[in-house]
C-alpha positions as CSV (number, residue, x, y, z in Angstrom):
1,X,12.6,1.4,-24.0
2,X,10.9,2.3,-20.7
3,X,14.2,0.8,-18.9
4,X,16.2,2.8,-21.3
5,X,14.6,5.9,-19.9
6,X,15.3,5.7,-16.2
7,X,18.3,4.2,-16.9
8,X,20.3,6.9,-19.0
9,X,21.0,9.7,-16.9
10,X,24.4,10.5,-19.0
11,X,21.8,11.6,-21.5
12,X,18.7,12.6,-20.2
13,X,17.1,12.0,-16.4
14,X,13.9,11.6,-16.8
15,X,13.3,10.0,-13.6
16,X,15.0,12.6,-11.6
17,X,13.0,15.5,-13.8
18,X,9.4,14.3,-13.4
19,X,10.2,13.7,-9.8
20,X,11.1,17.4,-9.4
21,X,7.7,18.2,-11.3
22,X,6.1,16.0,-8.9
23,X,7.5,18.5,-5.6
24,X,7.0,21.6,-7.4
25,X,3.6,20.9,-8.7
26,X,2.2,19.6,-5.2
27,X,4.3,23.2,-3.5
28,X,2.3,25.1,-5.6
29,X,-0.9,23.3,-5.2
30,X,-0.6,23.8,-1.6
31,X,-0.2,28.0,-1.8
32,X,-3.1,28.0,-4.4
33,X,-5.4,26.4,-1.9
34,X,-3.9,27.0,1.4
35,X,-7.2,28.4,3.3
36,X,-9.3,27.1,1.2
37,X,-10.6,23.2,1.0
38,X,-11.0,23.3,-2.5
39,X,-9.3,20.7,-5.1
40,X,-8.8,20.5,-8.3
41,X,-7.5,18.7,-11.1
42,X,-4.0,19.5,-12.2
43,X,-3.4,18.0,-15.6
44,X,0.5,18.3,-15.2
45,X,0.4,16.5,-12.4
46,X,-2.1,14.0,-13.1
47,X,0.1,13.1,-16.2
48,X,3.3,13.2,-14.2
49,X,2.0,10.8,-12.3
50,X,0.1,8.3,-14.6
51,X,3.8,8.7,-16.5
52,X,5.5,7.1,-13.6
53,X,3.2,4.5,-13.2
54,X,4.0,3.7,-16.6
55,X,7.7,3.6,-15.6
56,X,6.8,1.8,-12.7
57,X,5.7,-1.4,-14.3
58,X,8.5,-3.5,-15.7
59,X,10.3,-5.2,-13.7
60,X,13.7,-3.6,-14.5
61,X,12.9,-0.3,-13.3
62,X,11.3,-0.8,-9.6
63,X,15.1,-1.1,-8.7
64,X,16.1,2.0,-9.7
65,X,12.7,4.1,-8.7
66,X,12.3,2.8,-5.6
67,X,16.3,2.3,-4.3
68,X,18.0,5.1,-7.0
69,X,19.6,8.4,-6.3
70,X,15.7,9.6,-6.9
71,X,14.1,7.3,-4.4
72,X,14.0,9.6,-1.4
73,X,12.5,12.9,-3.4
74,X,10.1,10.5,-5.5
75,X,8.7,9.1,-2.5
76,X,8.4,12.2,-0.8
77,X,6.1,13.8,-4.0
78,X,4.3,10.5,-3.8
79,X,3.3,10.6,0.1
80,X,2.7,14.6,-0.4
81,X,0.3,14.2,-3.0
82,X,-1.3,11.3,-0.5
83,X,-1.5,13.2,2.6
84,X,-3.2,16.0,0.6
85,X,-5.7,13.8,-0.8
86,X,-5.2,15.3,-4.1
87,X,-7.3,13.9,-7.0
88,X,-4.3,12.2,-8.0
89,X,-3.9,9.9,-4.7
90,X,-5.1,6.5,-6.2
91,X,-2.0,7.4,-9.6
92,X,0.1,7.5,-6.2
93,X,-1.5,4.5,-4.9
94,X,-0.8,2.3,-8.0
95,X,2.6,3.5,-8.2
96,X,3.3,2.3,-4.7
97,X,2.0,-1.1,-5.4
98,X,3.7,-1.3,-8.5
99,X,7.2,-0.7,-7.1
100,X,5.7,-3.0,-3.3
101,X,6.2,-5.8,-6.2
102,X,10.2,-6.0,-5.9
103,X,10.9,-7.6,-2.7
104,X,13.8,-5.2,-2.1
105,X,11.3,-2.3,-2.1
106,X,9.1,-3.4,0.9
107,X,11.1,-2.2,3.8
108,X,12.1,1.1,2.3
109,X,9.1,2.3,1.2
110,X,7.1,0.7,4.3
111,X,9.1,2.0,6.8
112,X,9.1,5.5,4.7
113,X,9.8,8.5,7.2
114,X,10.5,12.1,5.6
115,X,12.7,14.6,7.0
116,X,13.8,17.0,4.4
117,X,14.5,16.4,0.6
118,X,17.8,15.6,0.9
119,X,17.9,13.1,3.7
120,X,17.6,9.3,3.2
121,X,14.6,7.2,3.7
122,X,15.5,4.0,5.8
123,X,18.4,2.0,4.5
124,X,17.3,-1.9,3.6
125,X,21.2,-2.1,4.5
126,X,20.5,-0.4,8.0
127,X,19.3,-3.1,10.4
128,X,16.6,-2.8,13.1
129,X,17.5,-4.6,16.5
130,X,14.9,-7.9,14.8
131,X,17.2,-8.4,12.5
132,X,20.4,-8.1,14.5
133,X,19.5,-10.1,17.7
134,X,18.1,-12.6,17.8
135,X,17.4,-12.7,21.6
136,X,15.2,-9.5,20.7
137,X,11.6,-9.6,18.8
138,X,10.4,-7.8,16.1
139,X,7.9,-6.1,18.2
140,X,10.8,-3.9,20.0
141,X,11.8,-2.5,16.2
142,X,12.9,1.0,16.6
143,X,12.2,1.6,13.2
144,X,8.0,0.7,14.0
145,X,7.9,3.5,16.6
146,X,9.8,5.7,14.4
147,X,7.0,5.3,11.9
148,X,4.1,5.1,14.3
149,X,5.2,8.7,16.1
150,X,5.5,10.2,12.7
151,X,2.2,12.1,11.3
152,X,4.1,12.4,8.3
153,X,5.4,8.7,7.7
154,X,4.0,6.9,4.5
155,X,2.2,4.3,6.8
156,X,0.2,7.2,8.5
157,X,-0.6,9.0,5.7
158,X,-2.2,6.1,4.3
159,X,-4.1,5.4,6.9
160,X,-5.3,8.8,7.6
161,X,-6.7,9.1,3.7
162,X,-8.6,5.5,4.4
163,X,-10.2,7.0,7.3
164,X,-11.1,10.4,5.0
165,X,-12.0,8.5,2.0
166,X,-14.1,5.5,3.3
167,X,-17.4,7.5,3.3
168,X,-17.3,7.4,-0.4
169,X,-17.7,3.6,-0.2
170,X,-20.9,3.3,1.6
171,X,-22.7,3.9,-2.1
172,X,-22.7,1.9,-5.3
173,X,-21.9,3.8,-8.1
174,X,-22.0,3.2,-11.6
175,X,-18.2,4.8,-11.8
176,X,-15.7,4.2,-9.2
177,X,-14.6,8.1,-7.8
178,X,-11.2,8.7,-6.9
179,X,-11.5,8.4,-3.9
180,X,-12.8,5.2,-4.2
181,X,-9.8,4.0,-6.5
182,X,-6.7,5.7,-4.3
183,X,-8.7,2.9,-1.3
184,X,-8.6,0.1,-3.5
185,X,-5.2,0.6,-4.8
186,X,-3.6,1.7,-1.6
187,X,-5.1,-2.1,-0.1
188,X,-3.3,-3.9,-3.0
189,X,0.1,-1.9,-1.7
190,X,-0.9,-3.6,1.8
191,X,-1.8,-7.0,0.6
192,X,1.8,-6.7,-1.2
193,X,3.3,-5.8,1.9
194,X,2.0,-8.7,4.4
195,X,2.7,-11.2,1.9
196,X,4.8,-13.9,2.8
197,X,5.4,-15.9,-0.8
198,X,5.1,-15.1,-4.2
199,X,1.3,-15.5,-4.5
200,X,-0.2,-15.0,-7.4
201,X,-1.4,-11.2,-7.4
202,X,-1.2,-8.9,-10.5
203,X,1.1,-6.2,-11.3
204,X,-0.9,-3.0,-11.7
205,X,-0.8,-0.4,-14.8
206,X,-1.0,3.7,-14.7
207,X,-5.2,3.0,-15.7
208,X,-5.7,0.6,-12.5
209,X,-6.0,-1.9,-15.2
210,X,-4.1,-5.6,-14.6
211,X,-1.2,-7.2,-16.2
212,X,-0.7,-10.8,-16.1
213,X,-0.2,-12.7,-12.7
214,X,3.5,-12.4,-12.4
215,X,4.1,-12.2,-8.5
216,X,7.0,-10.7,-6.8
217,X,10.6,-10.8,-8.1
218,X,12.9,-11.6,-5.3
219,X,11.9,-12.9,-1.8
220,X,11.6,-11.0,1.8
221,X,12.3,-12.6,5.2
222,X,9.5,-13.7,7.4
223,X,10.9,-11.9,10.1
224,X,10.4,-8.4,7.9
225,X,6.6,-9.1,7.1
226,X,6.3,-10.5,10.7
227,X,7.7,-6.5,11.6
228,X,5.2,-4.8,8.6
229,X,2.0,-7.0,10.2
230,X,3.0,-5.5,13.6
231,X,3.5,-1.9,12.6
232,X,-0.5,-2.0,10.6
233,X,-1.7,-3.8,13.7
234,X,-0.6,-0.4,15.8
235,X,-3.0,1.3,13.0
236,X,-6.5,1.7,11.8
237,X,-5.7,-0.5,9.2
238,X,-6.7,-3.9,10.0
239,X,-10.3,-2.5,11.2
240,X,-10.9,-0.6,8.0
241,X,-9.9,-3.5,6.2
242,X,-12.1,-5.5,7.6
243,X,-15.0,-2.8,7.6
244,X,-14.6,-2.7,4.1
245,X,-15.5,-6.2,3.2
246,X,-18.5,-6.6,5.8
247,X,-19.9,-3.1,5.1
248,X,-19.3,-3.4,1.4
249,X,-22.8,-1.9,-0.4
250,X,-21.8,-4.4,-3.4
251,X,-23.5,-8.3,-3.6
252,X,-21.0,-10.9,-3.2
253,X,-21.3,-12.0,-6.7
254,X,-19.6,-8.7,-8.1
255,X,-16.7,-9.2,-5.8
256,X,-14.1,-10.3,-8.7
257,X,-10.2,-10.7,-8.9
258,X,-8.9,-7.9,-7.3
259,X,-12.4,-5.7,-6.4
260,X,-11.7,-3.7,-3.3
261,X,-13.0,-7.1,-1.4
262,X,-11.1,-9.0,-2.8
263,X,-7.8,-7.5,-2.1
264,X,-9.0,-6.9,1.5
265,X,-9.4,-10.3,1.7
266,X,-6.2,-11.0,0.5
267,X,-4.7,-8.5,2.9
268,X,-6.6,-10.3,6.0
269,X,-5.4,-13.3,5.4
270,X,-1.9,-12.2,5.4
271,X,-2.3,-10.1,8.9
272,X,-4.2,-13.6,10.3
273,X,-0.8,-15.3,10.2
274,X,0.6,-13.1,13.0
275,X,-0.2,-13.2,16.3
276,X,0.2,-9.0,16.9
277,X,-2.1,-8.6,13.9
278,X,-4.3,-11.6,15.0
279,X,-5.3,-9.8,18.0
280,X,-5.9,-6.4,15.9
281,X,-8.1,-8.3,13.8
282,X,-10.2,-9.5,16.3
283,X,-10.8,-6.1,18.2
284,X,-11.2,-5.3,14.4
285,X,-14.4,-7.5,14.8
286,X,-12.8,-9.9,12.3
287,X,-14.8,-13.1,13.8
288,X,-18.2,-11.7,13.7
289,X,-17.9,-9.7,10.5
290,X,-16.4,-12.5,8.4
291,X,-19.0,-15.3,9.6
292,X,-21.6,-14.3,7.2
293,X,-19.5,-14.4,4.4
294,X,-17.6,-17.7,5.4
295,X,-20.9,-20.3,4.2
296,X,-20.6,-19.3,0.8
297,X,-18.9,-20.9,-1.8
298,X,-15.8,-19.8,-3.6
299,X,-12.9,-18.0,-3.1
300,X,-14.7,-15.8,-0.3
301,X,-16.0,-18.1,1.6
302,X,-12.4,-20.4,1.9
303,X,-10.6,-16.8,2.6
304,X,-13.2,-16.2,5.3
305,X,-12.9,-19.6,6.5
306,X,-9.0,-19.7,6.5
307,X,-9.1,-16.3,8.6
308,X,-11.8,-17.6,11.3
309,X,-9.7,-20.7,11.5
310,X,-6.2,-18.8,12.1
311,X,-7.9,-16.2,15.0
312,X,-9.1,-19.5,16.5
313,X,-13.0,-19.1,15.9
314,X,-13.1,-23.2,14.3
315,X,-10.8,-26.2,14.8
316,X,-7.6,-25.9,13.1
317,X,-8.0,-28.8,10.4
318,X,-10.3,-26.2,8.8
């Protein structure tokens, strides 16, 4: 039924009608509060957006959200509501891991650069110079610095709201804020993202609640995650990342499947594969940070270990 819905436009486009909801709600938000730095909760939107989360999750429809005639205005309300920090930043957040899920996404929605509603976002069909040359190496992509010297882009949006948002991590509390969530969800869109296989991550709901492990549908070169761990090495990213884990207020014990510390983790030892985003990782601090965590036993403590071991702090039979 939820395929049905995004998939009948003869009869009804609901797709392309919540995703004008989504513009017009966030236009108006912004001249409600423009001079002021006051937020507030906007039920139509917060249900807009938890109802494209729902849309979001089954397989058959990340095709059509994230590469449809809707693609470019959907992901434009999606990185508005983002950059504003709106209350409903981590519904964004899920949506974007939801759709980072279907291999075919990644690059369009990585590499995500508006201009004005009507233009395109980049084109998985339009090929940077790493993927036409070989003689040239994905660190010259044109499409990075494209990204990288836009304010606007999807990639620095998100890092600007992790730099806003990461005071409200330094305290446990007994229910995670907002602000916390649209972090934790936004690093499960970057673990996505640097992932080279099919792993074994979850697909997440509108609630932040968890399906079961069902991976990603469809397979990405290593040359284009090669290109996505470049681009977050040129960001704040990586630090924060790792900040997140070795500042984390929470005992070690608490850290479950897919906690905030978790998915860092899982994110960390993605960028550890690559040399551009080995050496952010270790101006991140990486080695130092990660070495109290690496003794102890578990899943943790072999992630820590694995990353030490790939930015060369132990022998590599580790």
């Amino acid at each position: 039924m939820l395929w049905s819905l995004v998939n009948n436009t003869e009869k009804w486009d609901v797709l392309g009608t919540l995703t004008n909801a989504l513009l017009t709600s966030i236009e108006n938000s912004t001249n409600e509060t423009k001079g002021s730095n006051k937020q507030s909760v906007d039920e139509d939107r917060r249900l807009i957006c938890w109802t494209l989360n729902n849309l979001s999750v089954p397989y058959e429809n990340k095709e059509i959200i994230a590469l449809g005639e809707h693609a470019t205005k959907l992901l434009q309300g999606l990185t508005l509501v983002i950059q504003a920090n709106e209350p409903e930043t981590y519904l964004c957040c899920i949506c974007l891991m939801n759709l980072s899920y279907l291999a075919d996404a990644i690059r369009p929605i990585t590499f995500y650069v508006p201009s004005s509603y009507g233009a395109a976002p980049y084109s998985p069909t339009k090929r940077s110079r790493s993927e036409t040359s070989e003689s040239i190496e994905p660190r010259s992509s044109e499409i990075c610095y494209q990204v990288l010297g836009n304010q606007s882009s999807l990639i620095r949006i998100i890092e600007q709201m992790m730099i806003i948002n990461a005071p409200y991590l330094s305290k446990v509390q007994s229910k995670q804020s907002v602000q916390v969530e649209a972090i934790r969800w936004v690093c499960g869109f970057i673990r996505n993202i640097t992932s080279t296989g099919d792993g074994e991550t979850d697909n997440g709901k509108e609630d932040g609640s968890l399906s079961d492990s069902t991976g990603r549908q469809g397979s990405i070169s290593n040359d284009s995650i090669e290109e996505i761990c470049l681009l977050l090495s040129e960001t704040e990213i990586p630090r924060l990342i790792v900040q997140f884990v070795s500042d984390s207020p929470r005992p070690v014990i608490q850290w479950n499947k897919d906690s905030l510390e978790d998915i860092c983790l899982g994110a960390i030892c993605n960028l550890a594969q690559w040399q551009p985003s080995q050496t952010a990782l270790r101006k991140a601090g990486a080695l130092e940070r990660l070495e109290k965590i690496e003794g102890l036993p578990g899943i943790h403590g072999y992630r820590s270990r694995a990353i030490r071991c790939s930015l060369g702090a132990l022998p590599k039979h580790c």
